[in-house]
N, C-alpha and C positions, 0 to 999 in steps of 0.2 A: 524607460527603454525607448527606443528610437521607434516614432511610428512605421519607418519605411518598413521594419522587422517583421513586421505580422503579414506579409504578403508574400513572402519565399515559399509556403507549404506544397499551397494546390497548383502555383508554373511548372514549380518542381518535378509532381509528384504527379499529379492525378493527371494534369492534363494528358500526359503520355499513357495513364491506365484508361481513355475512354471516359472521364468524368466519373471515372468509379464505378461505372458497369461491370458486371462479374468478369465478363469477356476480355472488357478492356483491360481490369486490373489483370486478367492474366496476359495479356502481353506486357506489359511492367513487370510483371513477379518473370516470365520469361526471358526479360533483358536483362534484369540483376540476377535470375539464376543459373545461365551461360557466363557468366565472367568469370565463375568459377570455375577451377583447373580441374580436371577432372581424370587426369593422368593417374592421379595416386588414390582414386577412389577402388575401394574394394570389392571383389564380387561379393553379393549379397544373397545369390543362392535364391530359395526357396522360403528364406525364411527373413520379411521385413524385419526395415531398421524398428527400433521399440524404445519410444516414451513412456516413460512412466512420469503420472503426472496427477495433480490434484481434477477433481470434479472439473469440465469445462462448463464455468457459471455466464457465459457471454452473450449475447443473445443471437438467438440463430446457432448458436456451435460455432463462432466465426474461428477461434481456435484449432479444429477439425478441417475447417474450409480449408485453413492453409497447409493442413499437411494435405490432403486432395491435390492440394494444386500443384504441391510440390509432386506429388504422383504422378500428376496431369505430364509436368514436364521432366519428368526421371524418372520411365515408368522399369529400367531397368535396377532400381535403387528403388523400392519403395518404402515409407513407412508409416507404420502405425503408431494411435496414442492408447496408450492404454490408461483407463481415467479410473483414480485412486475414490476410497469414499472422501464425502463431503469434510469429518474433523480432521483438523489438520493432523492432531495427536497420533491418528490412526495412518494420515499420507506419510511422515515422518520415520513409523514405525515399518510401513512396507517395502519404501526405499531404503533404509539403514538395512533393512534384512536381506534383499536384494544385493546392495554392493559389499556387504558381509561376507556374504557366502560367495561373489566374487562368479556373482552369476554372468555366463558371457553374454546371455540372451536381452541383457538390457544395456541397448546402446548412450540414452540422453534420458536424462532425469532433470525433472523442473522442481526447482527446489525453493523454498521461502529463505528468503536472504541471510537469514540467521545461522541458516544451516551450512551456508557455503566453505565457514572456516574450518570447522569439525569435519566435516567427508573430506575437504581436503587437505587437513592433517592426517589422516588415516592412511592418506595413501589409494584413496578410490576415487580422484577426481580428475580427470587429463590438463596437464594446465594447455592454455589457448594461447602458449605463444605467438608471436607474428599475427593475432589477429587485428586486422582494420577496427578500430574501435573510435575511429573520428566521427563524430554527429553524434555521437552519446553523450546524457548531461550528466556530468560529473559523478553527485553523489549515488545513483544507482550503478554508474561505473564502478566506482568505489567498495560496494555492496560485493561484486567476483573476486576483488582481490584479497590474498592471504598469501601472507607473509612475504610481499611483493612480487607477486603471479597471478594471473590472471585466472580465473580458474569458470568465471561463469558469466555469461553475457544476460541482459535483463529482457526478459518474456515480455512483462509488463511492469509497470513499478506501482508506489501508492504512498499515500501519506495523510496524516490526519488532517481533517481540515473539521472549520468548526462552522456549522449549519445554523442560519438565524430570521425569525420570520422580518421579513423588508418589508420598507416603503418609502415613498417621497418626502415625510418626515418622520422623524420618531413620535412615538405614542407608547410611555411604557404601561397605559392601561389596557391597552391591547398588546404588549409585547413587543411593539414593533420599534425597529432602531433602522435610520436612516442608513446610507451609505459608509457615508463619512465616521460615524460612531461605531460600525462594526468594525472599519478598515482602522479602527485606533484601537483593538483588541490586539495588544501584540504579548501580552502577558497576563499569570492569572489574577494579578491583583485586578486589572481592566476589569477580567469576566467577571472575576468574583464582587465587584461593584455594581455594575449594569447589571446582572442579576437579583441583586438585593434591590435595586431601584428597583425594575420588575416585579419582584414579590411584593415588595411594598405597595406600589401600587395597584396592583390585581390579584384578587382574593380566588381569583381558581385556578392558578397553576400549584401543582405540589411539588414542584424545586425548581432550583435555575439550569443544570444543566443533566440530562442525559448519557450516560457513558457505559463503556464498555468493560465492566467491576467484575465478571463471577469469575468465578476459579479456572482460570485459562490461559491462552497466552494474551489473548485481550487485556486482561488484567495487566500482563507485565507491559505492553505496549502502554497503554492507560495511564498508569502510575506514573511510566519512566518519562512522560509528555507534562504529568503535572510537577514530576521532580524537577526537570530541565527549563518549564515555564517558570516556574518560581526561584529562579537561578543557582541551581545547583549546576557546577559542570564537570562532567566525567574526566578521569583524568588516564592516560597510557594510555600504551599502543591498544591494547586491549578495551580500552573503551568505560571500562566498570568505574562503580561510584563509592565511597568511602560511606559504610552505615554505621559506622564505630560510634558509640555513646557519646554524646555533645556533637555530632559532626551538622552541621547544614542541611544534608538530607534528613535524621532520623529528625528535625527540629519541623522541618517541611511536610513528613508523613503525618504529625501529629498535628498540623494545619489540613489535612486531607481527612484525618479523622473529625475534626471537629467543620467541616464545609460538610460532612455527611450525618453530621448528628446537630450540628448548632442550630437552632430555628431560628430563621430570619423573621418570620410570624409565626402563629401557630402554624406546626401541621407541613409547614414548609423550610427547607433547607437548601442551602446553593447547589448541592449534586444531590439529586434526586436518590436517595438511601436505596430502592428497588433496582438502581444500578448493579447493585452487590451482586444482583443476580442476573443482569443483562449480557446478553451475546447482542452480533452487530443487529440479527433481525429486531431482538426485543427493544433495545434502544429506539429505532428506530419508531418502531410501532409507538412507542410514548411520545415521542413529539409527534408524530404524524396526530395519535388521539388527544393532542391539545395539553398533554401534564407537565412541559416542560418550556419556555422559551427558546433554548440552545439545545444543539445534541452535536456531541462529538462521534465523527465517524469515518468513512473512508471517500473517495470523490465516486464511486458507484453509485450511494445514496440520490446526491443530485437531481437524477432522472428518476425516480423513485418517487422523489417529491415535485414534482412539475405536473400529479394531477391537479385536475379542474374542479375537483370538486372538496380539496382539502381545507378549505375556507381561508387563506391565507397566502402572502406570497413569499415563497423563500428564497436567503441570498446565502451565499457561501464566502470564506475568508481561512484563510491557512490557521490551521489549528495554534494555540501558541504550545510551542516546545515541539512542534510536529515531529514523530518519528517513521523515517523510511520503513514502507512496508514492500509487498509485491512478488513475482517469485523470477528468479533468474536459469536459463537452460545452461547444463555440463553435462558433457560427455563422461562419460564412465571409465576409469582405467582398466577395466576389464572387459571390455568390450574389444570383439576382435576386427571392426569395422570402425576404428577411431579416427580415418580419413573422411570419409563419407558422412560419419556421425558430425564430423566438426560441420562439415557443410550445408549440412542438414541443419544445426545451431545458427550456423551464420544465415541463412535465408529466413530461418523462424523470425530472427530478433533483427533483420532489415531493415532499411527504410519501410518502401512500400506495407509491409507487413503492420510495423507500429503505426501507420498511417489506416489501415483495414482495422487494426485491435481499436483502436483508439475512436475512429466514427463509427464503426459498426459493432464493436463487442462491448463499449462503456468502460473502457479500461484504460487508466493514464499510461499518453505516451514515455518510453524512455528517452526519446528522441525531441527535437524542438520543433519539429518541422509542423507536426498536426496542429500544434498549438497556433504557431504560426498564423496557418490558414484559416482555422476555426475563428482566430481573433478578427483575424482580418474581414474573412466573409461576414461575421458578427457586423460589422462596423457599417461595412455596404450598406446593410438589409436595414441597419438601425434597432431601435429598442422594437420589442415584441412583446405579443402575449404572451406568458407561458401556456395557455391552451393553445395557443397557434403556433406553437415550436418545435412542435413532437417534429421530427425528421431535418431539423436545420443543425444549422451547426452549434457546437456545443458551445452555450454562452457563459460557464462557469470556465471555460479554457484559461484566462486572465488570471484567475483567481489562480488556480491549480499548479499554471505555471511559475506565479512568483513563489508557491510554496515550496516546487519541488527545484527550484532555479533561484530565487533570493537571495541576499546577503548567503551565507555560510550555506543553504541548504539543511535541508531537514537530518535529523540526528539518525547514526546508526546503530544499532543495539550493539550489547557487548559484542567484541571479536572474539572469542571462545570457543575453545574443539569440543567443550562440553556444555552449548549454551544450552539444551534442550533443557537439562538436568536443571543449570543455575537457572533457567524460568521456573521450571517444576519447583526446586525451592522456593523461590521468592515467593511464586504465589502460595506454597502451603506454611510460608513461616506468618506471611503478612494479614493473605484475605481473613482468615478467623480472626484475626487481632483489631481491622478494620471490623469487621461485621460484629463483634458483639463485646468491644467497648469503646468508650468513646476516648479513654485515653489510651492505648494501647501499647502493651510490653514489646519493648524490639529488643531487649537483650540478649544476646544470640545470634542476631542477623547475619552479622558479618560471621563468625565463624560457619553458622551454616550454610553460605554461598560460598564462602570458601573451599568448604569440605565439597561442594557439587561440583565445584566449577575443576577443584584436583581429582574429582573422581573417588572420592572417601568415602 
């Protein structure tokens, strides 16, 4: 990419917010939130516009900050977020029962990308015609539309990327792989190589990679990043993948069961088997506690692992088969404030806004603009410590960017009205098959995601 690129973000953007002072950025979120017409905005009474919305995990509450400030400047439209619990299983089920029952009290619902095509097949989603959607990079743009409509703009977005301890040279007796050898991880045969050298050569790690295996949607994220690494490709508008007996995938899965049971030396296996049972924290906590080389995860991690006292230095590089995570805002079709709601969407998912999520909440932009600056400022300042980085700009920007901006872009899960369901199968036909053998029966698959995915 062209060097000049990385220096658009912060002329753009911040200089006019005050350097990113709270003040200053609200005169920037002040300037983009008057351009908005405001003609066709509704009275909103007594009673705020209302987000329903997952846990705000950002730091500071930077999520919160920005409805405030939307308050700050439309104090006569105000609104609130209302924040769902932490599983997603549980966010899914309060928003479906919400526009179910076709409640008017909820105006914008922030949804995880999966979900967009199902609420709006049902009929409970406003599409966003005529919305400006220029400076958005593509594949999260991609992620609101169903069935050629717009229907949700991206909050924040995400994508797997794969975590690996660095250094100035490789050293696989300590785990560590140069620059150049991680950024030539582009598939799993790579990993699954550099691994096995790893184990081979260091007798205390218990696998080569860390992931996110238990009974969840992680699991389907997981799988669906080792299917698409190992070259399966999804086919239809719909997205899904062919499990029919002899197909390339079921030949793939049973390479996934044996990377979780094969020991590369004693005691040790390419995916650390205790995955079976990891959500994103537990993952993590194993490689942070030294039991794995690699951990696949989401770009949050990052700063996570930039303490000083972790014994090691980590580098990050886009997961191979990376699949779009993140969640995108839509207005509700039954909402009686669907003017006002939209504007409310559009100011959330703005410039300025994914420039605030992005340095101050640890949340990948949808936009290019953070990346931009982040890269840029990066360059000025030079290499750094990571104990001396805490507040600068985020130096994993590079990496993140070519993941979620790269050739093709990161993969998006099935497009499905009933993907909750066809997750919920996959992972009750697959994880037990995975977890307790090592050859594992998939006969049945395909009819069973079939029958979820029709609703049988």
């Amino acid at each position: 990419m062209p060097e000049h690129r990385w220096t658009m973000g912060r002329r753009t953007l911040l200089e006019a917010a005050g350097a990113f002072g709270f003040a200053g950025l609200g005169a920037g979120l002040f300037w983009y939130a008057t351009r908005q017409d405001e003609r066709d905005w509704e009275d909103v009474g007594d009673r705020p516009l209302r987000i329903l919305s997952g846990r705000d995990d950002t730091a500071n509450g930077q999520r919160r900050l920005l409805v405030e400030q939307w308050n700050t400047w439309h104090p006569a439209h105000p609104a609130e977020m209302v924040e769902l619990p932490g599983v997603t299983d549980l966010q899914y089920s309060a928003i479906h029962a919400a526009l179910q029952a076709e409640d008017p009290a909820v105006d914008v619902v922030n949804l995880d990308v999966p979900w967009v095509a199902g609420f709006a097949s049902a009929g409970h989603l406003e599409a966003l015609d005529g919305v400006d959607t220029g400076g958005i990079m593509r594949r999260p743009l991609d992620a609101g539309v169903f069935d050629g409509r717009l229907y949700a703009l991206p909050f924040n977005t995400d994508v797997g990327m794969l975590y690996y301890r660095a250094g100035g040279e490789s050293d696989y007796a300590r785990g560590i792989l140069d620059r150049r050898e991680a950024e030539s991880i582009t598939d799993w045969n790579a990993l699954r190589e550099f691994a096995r050298w790893i184990l081979d050569a260091n007798a205390d790690f218990d696998g080569g990679v860390a992931m996110q295996l238990a009974n969840y949607e992680g699991f389907t994220v997981s799988v669906w990043e080792y299917l698409l690494a190992n070259g399966v490709e999804p086919s239809g508008e719909d997205r899904t993948i062919d499990f029919a007996e002899g197909s390339d995938a079921v030949g793939v899965l049973r390479e996934l069961a044996s990377d979780l049971r094969e020991e590369v030396r004693e005691g040790a296996r390419v995916v650390l088997p205790d995955s079976l049972q990891f959500t994103e924290d537990d993952s993590l906590l194993a490689f942070q506690e030294g039991r794995t080389p690699f951990l696949r995860h989401w770009p949050r991690a990052y700063a996570l692992l930039q303490a000083c006292d972790l014994g090691f230095e980590v580098g990050v590089v886009p997961m191979p088969g990376g699949v779009l995570g993140g969640q995108s805002l839509a207005v509700s079709a039954h909402s009686t404030r669907r003017h006002v709601s939209r504007a409310l969407v559009e100011f959330l998912t703005g410039p300025v806004s994914q420039q605030l999520l992005f340095e101050r909440g640890g949340f990948a932009a949808a936009r290019p603009e953070p990346y931009f600056d982040a890269i840029g400022r990066a360059q000025e300042l030079g290499v750094a410590d990571p104990c001396e980085a805490a507040g600068g700009p985020r130096r994993e920007a590079r990496q993140l960017y070519e993941a979620l901006d790269g050739g093709d872009g990161p993969a998006l899960r099935p497009a499905l009205e009933r993907y909750t369901q066809f997750s919920r199968a996959f992972c009750d036909a697959l994880h037990p098959e995975l977890a307790g053998s090592a050859t594992p029966d998939l006969d049945g698959l395909t009819e069973r995601l079939e029958e979820a995915a029709e609703g049988r």
